[in-house]
N, C-alpha and C positions, 0 to 999 in steps of 0.2 A: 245611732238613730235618735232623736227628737222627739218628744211625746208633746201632745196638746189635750186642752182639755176637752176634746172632743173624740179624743182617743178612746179607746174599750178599754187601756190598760190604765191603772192609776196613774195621775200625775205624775211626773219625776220632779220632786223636789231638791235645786241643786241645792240649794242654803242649807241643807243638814248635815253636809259634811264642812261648814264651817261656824258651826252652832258653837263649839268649844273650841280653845285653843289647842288641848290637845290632839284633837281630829282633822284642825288644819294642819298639825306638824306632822301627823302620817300620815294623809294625803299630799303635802307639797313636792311640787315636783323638783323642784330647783334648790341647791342649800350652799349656803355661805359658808365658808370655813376661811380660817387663818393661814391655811396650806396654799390659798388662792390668789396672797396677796406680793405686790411683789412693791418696795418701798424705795421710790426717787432721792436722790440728795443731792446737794451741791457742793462740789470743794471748792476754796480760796486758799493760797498761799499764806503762809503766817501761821501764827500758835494765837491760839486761844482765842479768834473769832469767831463772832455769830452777829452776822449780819441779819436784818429783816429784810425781806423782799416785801414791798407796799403793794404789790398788785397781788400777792399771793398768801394772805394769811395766815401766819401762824408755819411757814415755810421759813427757810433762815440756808444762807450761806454758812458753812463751816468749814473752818480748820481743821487739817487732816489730827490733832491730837482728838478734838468737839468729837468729828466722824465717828473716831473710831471710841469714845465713852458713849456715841449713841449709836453705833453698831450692837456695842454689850448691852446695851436697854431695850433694843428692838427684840435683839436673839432670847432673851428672857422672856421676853412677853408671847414669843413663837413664831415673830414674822422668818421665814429663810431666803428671804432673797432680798439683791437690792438691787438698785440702777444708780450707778455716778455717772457725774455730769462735772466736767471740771469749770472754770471760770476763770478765765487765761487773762493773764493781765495783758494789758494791751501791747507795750514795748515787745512782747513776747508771738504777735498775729503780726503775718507776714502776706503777702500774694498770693502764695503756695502750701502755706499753714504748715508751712518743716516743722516745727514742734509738737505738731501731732505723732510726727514719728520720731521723737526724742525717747532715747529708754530711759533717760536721766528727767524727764517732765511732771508735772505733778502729777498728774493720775498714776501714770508707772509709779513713782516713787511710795501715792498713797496704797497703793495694791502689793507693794511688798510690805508696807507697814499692817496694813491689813491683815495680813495671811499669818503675821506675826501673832500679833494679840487676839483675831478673831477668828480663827482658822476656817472653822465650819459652815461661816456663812454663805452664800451662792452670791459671787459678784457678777452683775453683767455690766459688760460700759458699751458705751455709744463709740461707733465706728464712724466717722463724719467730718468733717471737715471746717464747719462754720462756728465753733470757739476759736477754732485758730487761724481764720483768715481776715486779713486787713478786711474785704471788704463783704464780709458777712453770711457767704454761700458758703452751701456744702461740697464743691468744687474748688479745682484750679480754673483759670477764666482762661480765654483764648479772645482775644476783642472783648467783642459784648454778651457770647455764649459762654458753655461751661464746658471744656474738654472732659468728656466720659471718659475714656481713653485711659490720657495723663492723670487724671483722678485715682483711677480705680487701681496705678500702679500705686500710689501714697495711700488709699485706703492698704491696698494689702500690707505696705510696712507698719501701718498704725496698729494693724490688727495682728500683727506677729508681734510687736512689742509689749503691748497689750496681753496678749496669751503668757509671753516668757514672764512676766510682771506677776502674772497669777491670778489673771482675770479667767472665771469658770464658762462665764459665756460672752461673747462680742456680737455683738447685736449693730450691725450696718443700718445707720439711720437717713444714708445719702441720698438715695432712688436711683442713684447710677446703675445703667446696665450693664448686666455679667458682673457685677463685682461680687456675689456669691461663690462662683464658682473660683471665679479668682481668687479669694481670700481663702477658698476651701483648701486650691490645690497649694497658697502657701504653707497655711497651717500645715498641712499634712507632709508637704516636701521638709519640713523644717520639726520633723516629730512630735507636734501639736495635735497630734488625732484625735484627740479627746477633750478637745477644745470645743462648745457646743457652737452654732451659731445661730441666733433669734433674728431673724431676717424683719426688718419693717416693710414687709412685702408691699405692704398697700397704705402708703402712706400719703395724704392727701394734702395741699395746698389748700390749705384752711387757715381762716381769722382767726381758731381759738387756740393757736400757738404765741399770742405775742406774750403773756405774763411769763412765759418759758426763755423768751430772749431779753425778756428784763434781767431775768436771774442770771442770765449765763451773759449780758450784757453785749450783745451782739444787735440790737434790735435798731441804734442810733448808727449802724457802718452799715448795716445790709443797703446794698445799690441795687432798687429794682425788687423784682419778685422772685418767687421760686419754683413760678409757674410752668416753667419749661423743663422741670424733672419731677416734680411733686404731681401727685394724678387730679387731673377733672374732679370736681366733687360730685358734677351730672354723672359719672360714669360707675356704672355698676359690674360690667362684662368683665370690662380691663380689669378690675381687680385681680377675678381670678387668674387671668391671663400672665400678670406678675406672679400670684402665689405661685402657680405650674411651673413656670422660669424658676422661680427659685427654688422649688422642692426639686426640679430637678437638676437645679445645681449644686444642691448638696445641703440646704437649712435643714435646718433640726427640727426648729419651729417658727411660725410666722406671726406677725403682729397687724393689726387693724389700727389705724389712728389718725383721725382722734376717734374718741370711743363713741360715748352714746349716741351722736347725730349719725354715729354709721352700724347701728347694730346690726341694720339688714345684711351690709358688706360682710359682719361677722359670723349673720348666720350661715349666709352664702358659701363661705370659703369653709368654716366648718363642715357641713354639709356634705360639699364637694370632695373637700380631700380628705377628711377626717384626720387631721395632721392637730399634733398640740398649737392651737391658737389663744393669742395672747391679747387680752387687750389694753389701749392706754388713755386711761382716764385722764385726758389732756390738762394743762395750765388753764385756760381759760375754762373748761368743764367747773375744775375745780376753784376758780376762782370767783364764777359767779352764786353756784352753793356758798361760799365762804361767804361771799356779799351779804345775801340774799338773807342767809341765818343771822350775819351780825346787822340788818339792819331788823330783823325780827319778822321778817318776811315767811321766812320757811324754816320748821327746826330741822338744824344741820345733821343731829343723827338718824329719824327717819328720812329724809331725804337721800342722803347718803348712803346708805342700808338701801334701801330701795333702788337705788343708781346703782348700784354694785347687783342686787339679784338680776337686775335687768340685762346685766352684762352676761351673768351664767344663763339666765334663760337664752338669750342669744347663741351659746356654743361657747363662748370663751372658756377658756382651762385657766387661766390667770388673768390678774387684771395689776397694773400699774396706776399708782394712785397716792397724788401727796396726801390723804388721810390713810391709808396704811395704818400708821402706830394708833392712831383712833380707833378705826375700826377693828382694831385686832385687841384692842383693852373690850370693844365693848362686847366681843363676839367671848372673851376667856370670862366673864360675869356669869 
């Protein structure tokens, strides 16, 4: 109920329970913690690189030994989870992207070195297609379309290779349909039951992915768009129409992306199914904050801080996020 000042009852003063800092922190509804964050990276072949990415600040391509000395930097500071992203050299991208389901390729290989020296940390990789194909889709092509079909049997070997490597969860970044279920019933045919799967249920055909195909260098082959499996951005419904598809094909947990231009999508699909929802603070999200702060526009850790509560007040249970190791130094203070 609303009170005015024409009320019989006293004013209601809302300003009093934000008079002190302390009475805002027992009253807020929504809280940030470091259990929330889940931290992107990039592998490149080689020892002892670190590449800068220009469009994404303060981001860097690394060598699987780099990875794994800032795997041990992360887990100390309390982040537990990560997401790789490999960056396939090109002699290596094909039509058909076979080397995604190479056991011998680098992500495989960095995910055994992983499990070696890092043991405990939570790996999730991308299940996808477009680091490894000549011409830049998360498909195999048929003409000028993308065979779901044919795809979705090479998503499943990627994703069985992938789990036997030691990846804890495989996260389908394609938007092919049924590949859920498909990828569920290999893991499981091939005693992988415990292999999670974070479904990019609702994954949109949006501009603020391109600083993401700088990184993974895919951005100068992509032919065309990826409009004809990535969702409408106008469209709200569909979304949860995929989450449903996929919770009942077997995800574990589903993903919104990109993140903040779709918080309403996040709160929606939260809402509805009350499933662990994940969200991903996209390459361009975070690349115009990074701008923005380095031309002195906006300070990057309020704003940041504030982009992230917005994502929990939204429903999110995670959030994906190149400031990750940022935010989790400024959050352990």
């Amino acid at each position: 109920m609303f009170y005015n000042h024409s009320s019989s009852f006293p004013q209601k003063r809302m300003r009093r329970n934000r008079s002190k800092q302390w009475v805002r922190s027992l009253v807020e509804e929504n809280c940030l913690s470091i259990n929330d964050l889940i931290y992107p990276l990039f592998i490149v072949e080689g020892r002892a690189i670190r590449e800068t990415i220009p469009s994404m600040p303060g981001v860097f391509r690394l060598s699987q030994d780099l990875l794994i000395e800032e795997l041990k930097l992360i887990e100390d500071i309390g982040i537990q989870a990560v997401a790789l992203f490999p960056v396939v050299p090109q002699e290596k991208k094909t039509a058909d992207g076979k080397e995604a389901y190479n056991a011998n390729n680098l992500l495989c290989n960095t995910l055994l070195e992983i499990k070696k020296h890092v043991p405990d940390i939570g790996i999730i990789t991308d299940v996808a297609l477009d680091p490894y194909t000549s011409h830049g889709h998360d498909g195999v092509m048929k003409g000028d379309t993308i065979d779901n079909d044919a795809t979705v049997e090479i998503l499943c070997k990627q994703a069985l290779v992938q789990a036997k490597a030691g990846a804890d969860i495989v996260a389908p970044s394609d938007m092919m349909d049924g590949r859920i279920g498909a990828i569920r019933k290999s893991l499981d045919d091939h005693k992988k039951t415990d292999t999670l799967i974070l479904s990019y249920a609702a994954k949109y055909a949006s501009s603020y992915y391109g600083p993401f195909r700088d990184a993974v260098q895919s951005s100068s082959l992509l032919k065309g768009d990826k409009k004809t499996y990535q969702m409408n951005p106008a469209n709200a419904d569909e979304a949860l129409h995929e989450v449903a598809l996929d919770i009942q094909e077997g995800a574990d947990m589903v993903m919104v992306k990109p993140g903040m231009p779709y918080l309403d999508i996040i709160s929606s699909v939260k809402k509805t199914f009350q499933v662990p929802t994940f969200a991903y603070q996209v390459s361009g999200e975070y690349a115009m904050l990074s701008a923005a702060a380095e031309k002195g526009w906006l300070d990057y850790r309020a704003s940041m801080l504030e982009s992230m509560l917005c994502f929990k007040r939204a429903g999110a249970d995670a959030i994906l996020t190149y400031a990750a190791k940022d935010i989790a130094r400024w959050l352990s203070k």
